[in-house]
C-alpha beads as a LAMMPS data file, in Angstrom:
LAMMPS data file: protein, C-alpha beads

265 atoms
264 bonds

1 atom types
1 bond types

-500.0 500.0 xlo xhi
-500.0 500.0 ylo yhi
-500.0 500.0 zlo zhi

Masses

1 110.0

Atoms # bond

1 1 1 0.000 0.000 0.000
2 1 1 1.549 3.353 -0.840
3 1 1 2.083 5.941 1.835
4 1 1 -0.555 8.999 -0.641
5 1 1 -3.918 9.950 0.445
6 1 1 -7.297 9.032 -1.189
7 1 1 -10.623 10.721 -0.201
8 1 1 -12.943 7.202 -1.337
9 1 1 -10.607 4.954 0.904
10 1 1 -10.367 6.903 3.844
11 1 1 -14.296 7.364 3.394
12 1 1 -13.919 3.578 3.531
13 1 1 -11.859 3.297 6.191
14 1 1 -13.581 5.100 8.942
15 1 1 -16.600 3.311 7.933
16 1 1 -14.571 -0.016 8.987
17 1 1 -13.122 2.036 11.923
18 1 1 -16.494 2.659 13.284
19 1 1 -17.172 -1.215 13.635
20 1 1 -14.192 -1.655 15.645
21 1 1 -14.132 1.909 17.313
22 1 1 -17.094 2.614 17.752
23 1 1 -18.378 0.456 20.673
24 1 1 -15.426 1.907 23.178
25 1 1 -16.549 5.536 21.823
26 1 1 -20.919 4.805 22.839
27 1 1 -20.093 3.190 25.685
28 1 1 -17.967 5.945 27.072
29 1 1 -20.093 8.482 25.905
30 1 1 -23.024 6.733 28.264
31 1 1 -20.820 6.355 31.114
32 1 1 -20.121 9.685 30.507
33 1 1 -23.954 11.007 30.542
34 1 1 -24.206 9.201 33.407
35 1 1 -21.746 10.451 35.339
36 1 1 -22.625 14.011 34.623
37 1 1 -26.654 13.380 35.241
38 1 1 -25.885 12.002 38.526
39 1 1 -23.440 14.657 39.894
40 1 1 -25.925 17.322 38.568
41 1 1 -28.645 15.646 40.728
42 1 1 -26.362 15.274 44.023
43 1 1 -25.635 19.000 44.038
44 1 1 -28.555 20.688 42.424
45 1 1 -31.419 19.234 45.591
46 1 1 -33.697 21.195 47.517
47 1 1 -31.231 21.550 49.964
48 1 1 -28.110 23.017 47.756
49 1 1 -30.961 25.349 46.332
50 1 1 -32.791 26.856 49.498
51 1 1 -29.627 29.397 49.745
52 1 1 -28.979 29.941 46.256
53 1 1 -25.847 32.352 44.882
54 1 1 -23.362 32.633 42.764
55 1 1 -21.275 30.136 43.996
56 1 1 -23.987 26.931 43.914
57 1 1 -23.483 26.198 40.592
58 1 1 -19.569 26.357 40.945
59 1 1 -19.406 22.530 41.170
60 1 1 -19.296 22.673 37.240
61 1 1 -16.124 23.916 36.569
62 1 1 -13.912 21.079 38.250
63 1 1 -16.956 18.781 36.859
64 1 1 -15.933 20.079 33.264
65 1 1 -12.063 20.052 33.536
66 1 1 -12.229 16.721 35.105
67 1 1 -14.949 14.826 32.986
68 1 1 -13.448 16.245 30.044
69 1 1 -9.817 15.222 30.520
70 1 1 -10.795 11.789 31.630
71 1 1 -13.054 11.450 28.532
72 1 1 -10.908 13.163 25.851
73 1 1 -7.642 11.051 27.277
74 1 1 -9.570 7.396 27.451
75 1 1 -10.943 8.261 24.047
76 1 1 -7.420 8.964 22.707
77 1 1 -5.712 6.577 24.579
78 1 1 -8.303 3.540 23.320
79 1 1 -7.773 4.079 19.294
80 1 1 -4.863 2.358 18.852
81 1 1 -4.141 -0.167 22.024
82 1 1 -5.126 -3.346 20.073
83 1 1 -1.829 -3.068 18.338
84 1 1 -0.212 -4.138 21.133
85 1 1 -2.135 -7.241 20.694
86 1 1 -0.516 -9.315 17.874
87 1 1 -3.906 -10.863 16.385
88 1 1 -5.325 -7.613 16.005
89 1 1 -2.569 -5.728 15.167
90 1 1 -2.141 -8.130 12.186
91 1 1 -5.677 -7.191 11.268
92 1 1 -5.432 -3.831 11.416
93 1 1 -1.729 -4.035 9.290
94 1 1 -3.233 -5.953 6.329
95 1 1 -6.417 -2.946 6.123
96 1 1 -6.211 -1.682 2.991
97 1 1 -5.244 1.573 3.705
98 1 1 -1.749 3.855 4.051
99 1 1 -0.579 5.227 7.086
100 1 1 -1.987 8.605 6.913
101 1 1 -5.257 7.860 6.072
102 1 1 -5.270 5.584 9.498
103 1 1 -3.496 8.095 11.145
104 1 1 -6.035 10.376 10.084
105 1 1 -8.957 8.303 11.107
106 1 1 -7.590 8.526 14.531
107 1 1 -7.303 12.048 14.998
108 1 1 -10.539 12.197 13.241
109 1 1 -12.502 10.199 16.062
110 1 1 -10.733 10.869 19.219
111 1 1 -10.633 14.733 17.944
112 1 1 -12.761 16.436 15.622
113 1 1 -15.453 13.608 16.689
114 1 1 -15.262 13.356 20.769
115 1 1 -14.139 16.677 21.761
116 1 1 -16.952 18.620 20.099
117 1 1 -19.498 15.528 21.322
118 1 1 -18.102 16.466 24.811
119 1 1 -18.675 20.083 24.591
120 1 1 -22.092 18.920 23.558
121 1 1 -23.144 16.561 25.481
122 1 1 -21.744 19.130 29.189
123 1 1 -23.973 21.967 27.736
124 1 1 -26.806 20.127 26.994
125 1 1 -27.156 18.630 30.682
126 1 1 -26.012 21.966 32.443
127 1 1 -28.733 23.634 30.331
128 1 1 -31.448 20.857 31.160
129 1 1 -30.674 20.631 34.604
130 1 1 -30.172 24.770 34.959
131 1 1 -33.326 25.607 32.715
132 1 1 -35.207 22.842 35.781
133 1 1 -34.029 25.067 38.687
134 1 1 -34.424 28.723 36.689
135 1 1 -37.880 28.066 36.047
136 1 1 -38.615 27.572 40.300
137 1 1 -36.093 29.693 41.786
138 1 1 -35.388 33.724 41.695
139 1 1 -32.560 34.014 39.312
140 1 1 -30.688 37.184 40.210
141 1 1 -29.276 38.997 42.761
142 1 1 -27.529 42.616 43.244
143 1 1 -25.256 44.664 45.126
144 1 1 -23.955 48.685 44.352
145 1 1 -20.550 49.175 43.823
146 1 1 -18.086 51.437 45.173
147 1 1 -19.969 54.172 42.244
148 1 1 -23.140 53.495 43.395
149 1 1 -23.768 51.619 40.545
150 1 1 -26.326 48.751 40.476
151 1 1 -24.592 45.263 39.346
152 1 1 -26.993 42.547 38.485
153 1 1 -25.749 39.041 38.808
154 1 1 -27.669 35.961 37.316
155 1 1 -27.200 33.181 40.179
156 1 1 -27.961 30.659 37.347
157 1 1 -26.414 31.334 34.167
158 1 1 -25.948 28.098 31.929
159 1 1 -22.029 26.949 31.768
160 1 1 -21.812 28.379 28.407
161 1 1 -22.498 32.200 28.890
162 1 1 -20.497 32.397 32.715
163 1 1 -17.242 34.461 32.628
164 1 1 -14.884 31.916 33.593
165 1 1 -15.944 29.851 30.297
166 1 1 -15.611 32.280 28.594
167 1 1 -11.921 33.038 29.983
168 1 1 -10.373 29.804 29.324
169 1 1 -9.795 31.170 25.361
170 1 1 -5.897 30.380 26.948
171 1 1 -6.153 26.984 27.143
172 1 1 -8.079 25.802 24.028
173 1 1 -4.752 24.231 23.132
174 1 1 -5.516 21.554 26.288
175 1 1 -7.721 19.043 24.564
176 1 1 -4.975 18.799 21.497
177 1 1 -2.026 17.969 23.944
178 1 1 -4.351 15.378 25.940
179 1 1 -4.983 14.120 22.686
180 1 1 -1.476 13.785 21.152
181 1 1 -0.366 13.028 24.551
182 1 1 -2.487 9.863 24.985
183 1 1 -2.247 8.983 21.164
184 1 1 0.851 8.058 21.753
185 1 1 0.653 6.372 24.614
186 1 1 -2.012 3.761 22.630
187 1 1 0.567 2.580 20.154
188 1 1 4.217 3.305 22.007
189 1 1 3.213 0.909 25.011
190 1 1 2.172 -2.515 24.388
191 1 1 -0.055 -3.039 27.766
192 1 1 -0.951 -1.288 30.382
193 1 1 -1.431 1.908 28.302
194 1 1 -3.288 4.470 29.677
195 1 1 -1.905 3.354 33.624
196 1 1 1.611 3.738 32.036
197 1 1 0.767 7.144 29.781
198 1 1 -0.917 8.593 32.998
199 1 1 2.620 8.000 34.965
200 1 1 4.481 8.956 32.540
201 1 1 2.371 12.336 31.992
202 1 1 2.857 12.733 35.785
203 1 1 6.564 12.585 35.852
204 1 1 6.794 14.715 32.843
205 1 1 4.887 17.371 34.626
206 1 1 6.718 17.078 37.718
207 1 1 10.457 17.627 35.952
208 1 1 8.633 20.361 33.568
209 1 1 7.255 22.597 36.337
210 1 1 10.184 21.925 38.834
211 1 1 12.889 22.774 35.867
212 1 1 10.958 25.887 34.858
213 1 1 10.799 27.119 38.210
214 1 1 14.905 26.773 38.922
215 1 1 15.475 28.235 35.595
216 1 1 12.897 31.350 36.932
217 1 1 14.704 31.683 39.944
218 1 1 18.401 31.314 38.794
219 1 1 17.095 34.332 36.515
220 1 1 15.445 36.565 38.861
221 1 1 17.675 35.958 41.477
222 1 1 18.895 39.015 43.114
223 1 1 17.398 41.288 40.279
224 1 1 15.182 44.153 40.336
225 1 1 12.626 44.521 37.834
226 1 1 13.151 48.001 35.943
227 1 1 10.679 49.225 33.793
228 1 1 7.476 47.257 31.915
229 1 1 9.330 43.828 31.700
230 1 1 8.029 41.091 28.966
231 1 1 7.295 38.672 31.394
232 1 1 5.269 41.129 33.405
233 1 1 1.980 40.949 31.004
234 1 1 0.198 38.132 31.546
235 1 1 -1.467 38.159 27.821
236 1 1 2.455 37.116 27.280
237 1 1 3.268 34.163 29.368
238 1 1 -0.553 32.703 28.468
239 1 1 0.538 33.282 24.505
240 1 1 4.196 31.305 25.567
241 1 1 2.463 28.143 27.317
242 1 1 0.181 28.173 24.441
243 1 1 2.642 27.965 21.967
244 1 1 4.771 25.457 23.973
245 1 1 1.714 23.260 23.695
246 1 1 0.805 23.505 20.289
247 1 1 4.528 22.689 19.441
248 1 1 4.380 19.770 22.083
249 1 1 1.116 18.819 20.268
250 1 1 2.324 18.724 16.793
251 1 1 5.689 17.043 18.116
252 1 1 3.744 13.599 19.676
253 1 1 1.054 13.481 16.828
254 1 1 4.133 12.962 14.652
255 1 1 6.219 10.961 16.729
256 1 1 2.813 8.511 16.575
257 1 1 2.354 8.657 13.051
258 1 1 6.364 7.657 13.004
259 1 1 5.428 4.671 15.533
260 1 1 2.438 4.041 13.293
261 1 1 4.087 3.827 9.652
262 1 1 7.377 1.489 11.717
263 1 1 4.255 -0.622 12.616
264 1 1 2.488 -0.995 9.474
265 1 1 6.336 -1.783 7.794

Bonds

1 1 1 2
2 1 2 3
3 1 3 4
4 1 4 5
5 1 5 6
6 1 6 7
7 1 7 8
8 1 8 9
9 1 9 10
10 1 10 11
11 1 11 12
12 1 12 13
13 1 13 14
14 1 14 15
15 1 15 16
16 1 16 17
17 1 17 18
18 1 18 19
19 1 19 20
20 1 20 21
21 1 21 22
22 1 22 23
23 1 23 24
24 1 24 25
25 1 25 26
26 1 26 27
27 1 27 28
28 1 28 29
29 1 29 30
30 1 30 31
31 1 31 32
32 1 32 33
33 1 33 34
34 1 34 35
35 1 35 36
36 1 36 37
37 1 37 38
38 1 38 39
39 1 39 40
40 1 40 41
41 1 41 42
42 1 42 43
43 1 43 44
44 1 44 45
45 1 45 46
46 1 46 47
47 1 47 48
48 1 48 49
49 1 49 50
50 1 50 51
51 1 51 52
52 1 52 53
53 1 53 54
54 1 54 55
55 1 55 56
56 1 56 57
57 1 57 58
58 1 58 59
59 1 59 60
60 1 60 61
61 1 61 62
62 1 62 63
63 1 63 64
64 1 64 65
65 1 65 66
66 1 66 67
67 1 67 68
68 1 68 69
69 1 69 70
70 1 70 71
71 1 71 72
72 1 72 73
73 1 73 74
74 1 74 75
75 1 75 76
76 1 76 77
77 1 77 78
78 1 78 79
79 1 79 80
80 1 80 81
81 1 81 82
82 1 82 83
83 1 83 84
84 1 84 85
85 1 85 86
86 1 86 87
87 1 87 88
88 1 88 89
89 1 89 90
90 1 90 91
91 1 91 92
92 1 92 93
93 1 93 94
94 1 94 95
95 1 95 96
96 1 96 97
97 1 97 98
98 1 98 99
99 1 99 100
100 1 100 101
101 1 101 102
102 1 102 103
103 1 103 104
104 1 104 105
105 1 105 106
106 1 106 107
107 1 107 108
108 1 108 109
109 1 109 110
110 1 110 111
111 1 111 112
112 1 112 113
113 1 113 114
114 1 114 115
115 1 115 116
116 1 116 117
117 1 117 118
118 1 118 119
119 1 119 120
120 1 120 121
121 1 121 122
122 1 122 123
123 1 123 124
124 1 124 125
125 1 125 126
126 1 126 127
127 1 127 128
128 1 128 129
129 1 129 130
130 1 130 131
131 1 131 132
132 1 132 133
133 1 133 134
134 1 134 135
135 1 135 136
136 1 136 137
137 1 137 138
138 1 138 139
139 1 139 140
140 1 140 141
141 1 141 142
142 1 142 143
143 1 143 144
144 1 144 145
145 1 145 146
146 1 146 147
147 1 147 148
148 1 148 149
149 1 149 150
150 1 150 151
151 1 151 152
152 1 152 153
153 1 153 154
154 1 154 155
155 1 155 156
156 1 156 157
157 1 157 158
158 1 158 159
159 1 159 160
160 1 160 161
161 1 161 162
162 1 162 163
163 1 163 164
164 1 164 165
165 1 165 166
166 1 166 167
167 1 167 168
168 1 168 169
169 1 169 170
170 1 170 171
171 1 171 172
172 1 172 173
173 1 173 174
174 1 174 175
175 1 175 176
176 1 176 177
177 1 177 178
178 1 178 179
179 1 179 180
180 1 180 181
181 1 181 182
182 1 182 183
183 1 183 184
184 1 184 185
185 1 185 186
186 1 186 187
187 1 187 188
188 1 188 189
189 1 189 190
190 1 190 191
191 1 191 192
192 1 192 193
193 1 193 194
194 1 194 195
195 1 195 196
196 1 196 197
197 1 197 198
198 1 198 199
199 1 199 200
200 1 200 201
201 1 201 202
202 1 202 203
203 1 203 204
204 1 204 205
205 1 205 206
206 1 206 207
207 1 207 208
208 1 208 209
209 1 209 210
210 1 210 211
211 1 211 212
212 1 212 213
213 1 213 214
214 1 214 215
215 1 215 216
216 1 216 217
217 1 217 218
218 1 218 219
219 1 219 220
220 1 220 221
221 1 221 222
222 1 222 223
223 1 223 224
224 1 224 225
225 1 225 226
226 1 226 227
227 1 227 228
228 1 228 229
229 1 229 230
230 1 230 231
231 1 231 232
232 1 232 233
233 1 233 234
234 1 234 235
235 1 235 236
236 1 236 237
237 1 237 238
238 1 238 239
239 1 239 240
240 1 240 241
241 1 241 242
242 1 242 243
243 1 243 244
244 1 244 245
245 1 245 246
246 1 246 247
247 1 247 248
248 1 248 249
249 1 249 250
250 1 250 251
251 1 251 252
252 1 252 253
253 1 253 254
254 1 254 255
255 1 255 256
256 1 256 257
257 1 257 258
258 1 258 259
259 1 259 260
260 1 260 261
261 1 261 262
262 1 262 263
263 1 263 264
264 1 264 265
């Protein structure tokens, strides 16, 4: 099979993909409604609700980061483990297909396909469950400010349309590392792979944010900031990390589609 691109076979192959794929993605997807629809119904009861504010509904944002990186990394992390088993990975070698088109179909279904799905599937709970309580409960509250000004604040906005959602514009490079990240992991280890990805994302982490802060401080050191300094704005060090990551991003999804095409030879 040569290594070029055709729009009918990859049509093709995630067709065959979703046979094989498919089942992990459903059944993850309802453990994930699930999960959501339960936590929703622990913390949104008549008790949680006789005091409402603006911090009742908070529960959703460590909801959010964790569902979603659980989902998005089991997702990513499931595409390509049966390789590591040597019946299937035969299988799977002797598709009809070349290496980018299957590397494609991956990023195709544990990217473009669960992330949105994700998104989806969070918004359209919080806004069920939300739209249940808004329609029995007083929705605002107010306070003047130091102007004398009135502020109005909507105890039960929907996830979507709160302020800190709308703030994490900084991190929308997240769900690609997670997904690169754990891509990897699937087809570099041969069991074990998500325990052995998490570990490994864990020491990673730990040597990143221990090197960065030595390298800070042998910098700073006995120095005195003079003038507006580059590393001052914040708008700066967000636009850094978020380049770090994209690079970081780009850098596994290739080293996979390497691992990939040494597989398929």
């Amino acid at each position: 099979m040569n290594n070029t691109f055709n729009i009918n076979r990859f049509g093709l192959l995630l067709k065959r993909q979703w046979l094989d794929f498919g089942k992990i993605y459903l059944i993850s997807f309802g453990v994930l409604i699930g999960i959501l629809a339960l936590f929703y119904s622990i913390s949104l009861t008549d008790n949680s609700l006789e005091n409402l504010s603006s911090n009742t509904l908070n529960f959703r944002y460590p909801l959010f980061l964790i569902t979603g990186f659980l989902f998005a990394s089991i997702i990513a992390n499931s595409y390509f483990m049966h390789l590591g088993q040597k019946p299937k990975a035969i299988i799977n070698i002797l598709i009809p297909a070349s290496t980018i088109e299957k590397f494609l179909s991956a990023i195709f279904y544990t990217l473009i396909i669960a992330i949105p799905s994700y998104l989806l599937c969070f918004y359209v709970i919080d806004f069920v469950f939300v739209s249940s309580v808004r329609a029995t409960h007083t929705l605002t509250s107010s306070y003047n400010d130091y102007q004398g000004k009135k502020v109005v604040i909507d105890n039960l906005a929907y996830f979507f349309s709160t302020e800190t959602v709308k703030d994490f514009y900084p991190f929308y490079y997240v769900p690609l590392l997670i997904n690169g990240v754990f891509l990897l992991g699937s087809i570099f280890f041969k069991s074990f792979h998500y325990v052995k990805t998490a570990i490994s994302v864990m020491i990673f982490g730990v040597l990143w944010v221990t090197s960065t802060i030595f390298i800070m401080q042998k910098l700073t050191n006995n120095t005195v900031w003079v003038g507006r300094h580059y590393w001052q704005d914040e708008s700066n060090i967000f636009f850094i990390m978020s380049l770090i990551g994209i690079l970081l991003t780009f850098a596994f999804w290739f080293i996979s589609f390497i691992r990939l095409k040494e597989k398929e030879a």
